[in-house]
C-alpha positions in Angstrom: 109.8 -35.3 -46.3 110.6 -38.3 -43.9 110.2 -35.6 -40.9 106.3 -35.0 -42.4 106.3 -38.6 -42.7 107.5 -39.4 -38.9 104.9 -36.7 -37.6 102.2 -38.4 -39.3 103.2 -42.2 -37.6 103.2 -40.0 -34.6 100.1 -38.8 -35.1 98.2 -42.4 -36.5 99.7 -44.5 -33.9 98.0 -41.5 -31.3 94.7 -42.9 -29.4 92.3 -40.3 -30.6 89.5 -39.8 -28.6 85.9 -40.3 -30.6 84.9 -37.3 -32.0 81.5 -35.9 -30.3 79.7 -34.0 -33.2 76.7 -31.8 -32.8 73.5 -33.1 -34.2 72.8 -31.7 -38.0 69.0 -30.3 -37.0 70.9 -28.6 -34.0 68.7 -25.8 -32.9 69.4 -21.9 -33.7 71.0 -20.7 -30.0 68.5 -19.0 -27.9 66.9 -15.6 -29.2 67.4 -16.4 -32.8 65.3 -17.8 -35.0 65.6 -20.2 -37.1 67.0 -19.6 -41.2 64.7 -19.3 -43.7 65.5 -22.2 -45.7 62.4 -23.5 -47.7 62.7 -23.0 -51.2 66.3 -21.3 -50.6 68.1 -23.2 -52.9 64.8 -22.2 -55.9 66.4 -18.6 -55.6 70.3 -18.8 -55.8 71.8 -18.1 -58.7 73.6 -20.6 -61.0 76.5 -20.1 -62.6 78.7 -22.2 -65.4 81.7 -24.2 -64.0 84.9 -22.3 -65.5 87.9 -22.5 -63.2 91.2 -20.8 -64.6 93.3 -23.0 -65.8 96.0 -22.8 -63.7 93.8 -23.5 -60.5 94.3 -27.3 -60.9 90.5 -28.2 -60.5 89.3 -31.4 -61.1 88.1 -31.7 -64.4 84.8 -32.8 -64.2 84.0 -33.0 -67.7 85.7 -35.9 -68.3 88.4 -37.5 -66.4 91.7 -38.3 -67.9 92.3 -42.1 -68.2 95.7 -41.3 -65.8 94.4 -38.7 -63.4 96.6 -39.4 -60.2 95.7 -36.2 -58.8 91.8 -36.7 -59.3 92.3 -40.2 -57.8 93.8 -39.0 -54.7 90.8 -36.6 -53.9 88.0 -39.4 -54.7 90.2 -42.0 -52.4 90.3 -38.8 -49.8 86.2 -38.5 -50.5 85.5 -42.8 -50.4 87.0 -42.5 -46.6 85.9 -39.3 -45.5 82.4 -40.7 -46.8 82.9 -44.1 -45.1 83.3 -42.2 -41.5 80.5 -40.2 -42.1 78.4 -43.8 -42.0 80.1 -44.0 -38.2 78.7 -40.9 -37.2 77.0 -38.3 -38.0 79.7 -36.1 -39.9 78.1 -32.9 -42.0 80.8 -29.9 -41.4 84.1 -30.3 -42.1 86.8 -27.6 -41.2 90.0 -28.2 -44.1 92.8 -26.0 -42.7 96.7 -26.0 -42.0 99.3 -25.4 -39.8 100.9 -22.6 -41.7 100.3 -20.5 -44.9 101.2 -22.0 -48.5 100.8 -26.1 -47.8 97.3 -26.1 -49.9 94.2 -26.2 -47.7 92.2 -24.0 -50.2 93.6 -26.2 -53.4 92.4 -29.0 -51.0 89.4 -27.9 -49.9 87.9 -26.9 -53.5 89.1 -30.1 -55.0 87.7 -31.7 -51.9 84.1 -30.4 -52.6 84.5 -30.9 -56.0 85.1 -34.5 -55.6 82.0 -34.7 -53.3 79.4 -32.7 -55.7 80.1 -35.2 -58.3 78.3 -38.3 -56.8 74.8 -38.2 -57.3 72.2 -37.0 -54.4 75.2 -35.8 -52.3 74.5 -31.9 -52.3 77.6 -30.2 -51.2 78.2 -26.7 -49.8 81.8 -25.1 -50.4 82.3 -21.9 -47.9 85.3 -19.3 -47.7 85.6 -18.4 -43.9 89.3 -17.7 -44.6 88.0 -13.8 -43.8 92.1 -12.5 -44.1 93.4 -13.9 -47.3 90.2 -15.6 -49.2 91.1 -17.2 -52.8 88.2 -19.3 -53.2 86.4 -16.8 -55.1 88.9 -17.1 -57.7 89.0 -20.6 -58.3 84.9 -20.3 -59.2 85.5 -16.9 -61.4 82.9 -15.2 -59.0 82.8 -12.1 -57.3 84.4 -11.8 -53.7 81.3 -10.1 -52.7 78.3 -10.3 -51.6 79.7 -13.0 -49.1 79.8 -14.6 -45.6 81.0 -11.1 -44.0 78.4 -9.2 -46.0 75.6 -11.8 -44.7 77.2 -11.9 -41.4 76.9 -8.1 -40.9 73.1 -8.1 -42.0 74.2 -6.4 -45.8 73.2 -9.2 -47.6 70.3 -12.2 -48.0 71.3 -15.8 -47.5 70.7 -17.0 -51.1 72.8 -13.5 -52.6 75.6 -15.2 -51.1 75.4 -18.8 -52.5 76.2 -19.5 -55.8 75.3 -23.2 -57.6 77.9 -24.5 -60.2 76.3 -25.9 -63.5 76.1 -29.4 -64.0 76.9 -30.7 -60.2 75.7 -30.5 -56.9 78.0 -27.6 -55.7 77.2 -24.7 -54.1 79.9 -22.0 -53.4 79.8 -19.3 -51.0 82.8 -16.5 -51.1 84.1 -14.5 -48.2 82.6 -11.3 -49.0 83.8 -7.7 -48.4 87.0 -7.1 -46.5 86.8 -7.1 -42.8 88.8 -5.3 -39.8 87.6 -8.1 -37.3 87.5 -11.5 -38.8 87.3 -13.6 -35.4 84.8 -10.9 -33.8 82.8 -11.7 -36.5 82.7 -15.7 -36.4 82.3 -14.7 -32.9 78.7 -13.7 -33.4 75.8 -16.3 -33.0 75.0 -15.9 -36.6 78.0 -17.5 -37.6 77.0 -20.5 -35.0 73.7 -20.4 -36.8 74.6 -20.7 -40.0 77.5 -23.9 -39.3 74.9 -25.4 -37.2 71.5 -25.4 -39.6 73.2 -25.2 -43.4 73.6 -29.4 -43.1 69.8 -29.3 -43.0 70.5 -28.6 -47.1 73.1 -30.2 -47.6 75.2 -33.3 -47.1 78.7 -32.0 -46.9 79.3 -28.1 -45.7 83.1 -27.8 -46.7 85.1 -24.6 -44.3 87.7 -23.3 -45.7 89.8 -21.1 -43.0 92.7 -19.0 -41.7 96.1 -21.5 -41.2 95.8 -22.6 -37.1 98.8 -21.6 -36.3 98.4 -17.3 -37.1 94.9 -16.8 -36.1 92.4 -18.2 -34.4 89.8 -18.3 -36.7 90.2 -22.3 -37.6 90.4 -23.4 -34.0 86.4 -21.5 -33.1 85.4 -22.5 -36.4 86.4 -26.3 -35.8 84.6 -26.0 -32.4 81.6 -25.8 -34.5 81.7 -28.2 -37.1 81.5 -32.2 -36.7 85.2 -32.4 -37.8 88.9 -31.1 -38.9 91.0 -32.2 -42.2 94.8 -31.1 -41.5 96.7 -29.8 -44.7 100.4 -30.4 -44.5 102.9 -29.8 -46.9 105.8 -32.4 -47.8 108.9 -31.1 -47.5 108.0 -28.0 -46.1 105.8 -28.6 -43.1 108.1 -29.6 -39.9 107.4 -31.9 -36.8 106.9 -29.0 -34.9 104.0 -27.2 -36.8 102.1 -30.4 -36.6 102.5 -30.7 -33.2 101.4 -27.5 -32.4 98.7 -27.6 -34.8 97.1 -30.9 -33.6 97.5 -29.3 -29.7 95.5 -26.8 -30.9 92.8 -28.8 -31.9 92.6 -30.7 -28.9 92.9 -33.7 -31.0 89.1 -34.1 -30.9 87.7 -33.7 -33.7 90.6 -34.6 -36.3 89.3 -36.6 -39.3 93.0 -36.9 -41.0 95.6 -35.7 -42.5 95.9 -34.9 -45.9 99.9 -34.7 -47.4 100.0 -31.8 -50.1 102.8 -31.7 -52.5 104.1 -35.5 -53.2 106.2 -35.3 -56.3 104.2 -37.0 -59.2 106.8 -39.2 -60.2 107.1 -40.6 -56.6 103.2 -40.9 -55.6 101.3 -41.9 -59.6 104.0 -43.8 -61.3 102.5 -47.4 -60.4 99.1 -45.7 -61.1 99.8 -44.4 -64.2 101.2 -47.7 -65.2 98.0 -49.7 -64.2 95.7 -47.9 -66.0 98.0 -47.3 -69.3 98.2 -51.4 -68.9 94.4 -51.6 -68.5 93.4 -49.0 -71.5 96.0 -50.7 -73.6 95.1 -54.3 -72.7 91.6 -52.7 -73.8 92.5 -51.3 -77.1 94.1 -54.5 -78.4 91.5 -56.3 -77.5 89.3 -53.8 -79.5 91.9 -54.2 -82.5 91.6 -58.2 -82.4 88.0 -58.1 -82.6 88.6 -55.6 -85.8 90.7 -58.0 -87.4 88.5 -61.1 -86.5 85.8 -59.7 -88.0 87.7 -58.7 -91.5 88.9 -62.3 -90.8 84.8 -63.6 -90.9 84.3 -61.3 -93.9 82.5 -58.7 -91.6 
């Protein structure tokens, strides 16, 4: 933990250079036309929001009155939003050094957090091509996906699916592949990062861990910006390092630290609001009794 913790000093006392986004309405690279993307979102089909319950979603019903977990991702959303009124910030990559530290749980909660504010449409993608998951914290279908729209097997709205009740939209990874990074390689790929912000607000990659493939570091060349994934206790100095070199340290929104203990991170949470919703419920109980009191 303190050698995750030291790393990420490192890395915030670093002079990062500004991040130089492209421009949302980018244009489609030369020789392909633009998407077809009136009345796209009419034809995609919605679906009901029904994680399995030992994905670890945010509940959007209804949040519990001590939800640490669900705090941390709308504090994660509040900033992430607040540097998107800096600059123009549309496509974020969420990845990680290594396997295991909890980009996809990140990424999904992430988007979930984003699709719950009102008028903030918000586009969740599986470009993890070698080891996808995201299909099965939606209960969808791996395919049709990305690698089926990618190699011309499948329309753009076959791919996207829209979760009840918020703005979400989820698109799996599709078929198995034998060349993921030949594929993101292709301009279609560049076409589809560069025009999907025209729909939506946030367009949330989930990828391959930077440090065994390459697939993150073209993919974050693409998008406005980079969430890092680490994991305390298990991610080292060195894996940072590497990771951030990677990057270029251009485009690097933050950090996000996977895997704080909950007795550690929520205990002075958890005691606020059982203060606040107790404070609340005796208050409720004195006006009760006042009001037998007054013969009410």
């Amino acid at each position: 933990m303190s050698r995750v913790h030291d790393a990420l000093q490192k890395i915030q006392g670093a002079e990062l250079p500004p991040a130089t986004p492209a421009a949302p309405d980018a244009p489609a690279p030369r020789g392909l036309a633009p998407l077809a993307l009136d009345g796209l979102l009419e034809k995609i089909e919605e679906i009901p929001y029904a994680p399995p319950p030992d994905m670890h979603l945010l509940n959007v019903a209804g949040q519990h009155r001590s939800d640490g977990p669900a705090e941390e991702f709308r504090t994660l959303r509040t900033r992430i939003n607040h540097l998107q009124t800096l600059q123009p910030i549309h496509s974020v990559v969420v990845t990680s050094p290594s396997p295991a530290e909890g980009k996809s749980f990140t990424a999904a909660n992430f988007a979930l957090a984003e699709a719950q504010l009102v008028g903030n449409p918000t586009l969740l993608a599986d470009f993890d091509f070698r080891r996808p998951v995201l299909h099965t914290y939606f209960n969808i279908e791996r395919a049709p996906g990305l690698t089926d729209f990618l190699q011309g097997k499948a329309e753009l709205h076959q791919i996207i699916k829209k979760i009840a009740g918020m703005e979400l939209w989820v698109v799996p990874a599709g078929e198995p592949v034998m060349n993921p990074l030949e594929l993101l390689n292709l301009a279609e790929a560049r076409r589809l990062i560069e025009q999907l912000p025209r729909l939506f607000n946030w367009v949330i990659l989930d990828t391959p861990p930077l440090l065994f493939a390459a697939d993150a570091n073209l993919l974050a060349t693409l998008c406005h910006g980079t969430l890092l994934v680490v994991r305390i206790g298990s991610t080292t100095i060195d894996s940072v390092t590497r990771a951030m070199q990677s990057l270029c340290e251009n485009n690097v929104l933050g950090i996000v630290a996977n895997g704080a203990r909950r007795g550690e991170l929520y205990s002075k949470y958890t005691y606020y609001h059982s203060y606040y919703y107790k404070s609340e419920d005796e208050d409720a109980e004195d006006g009760e009794e006042e009001d037998e009191a007054a013969g009410k």
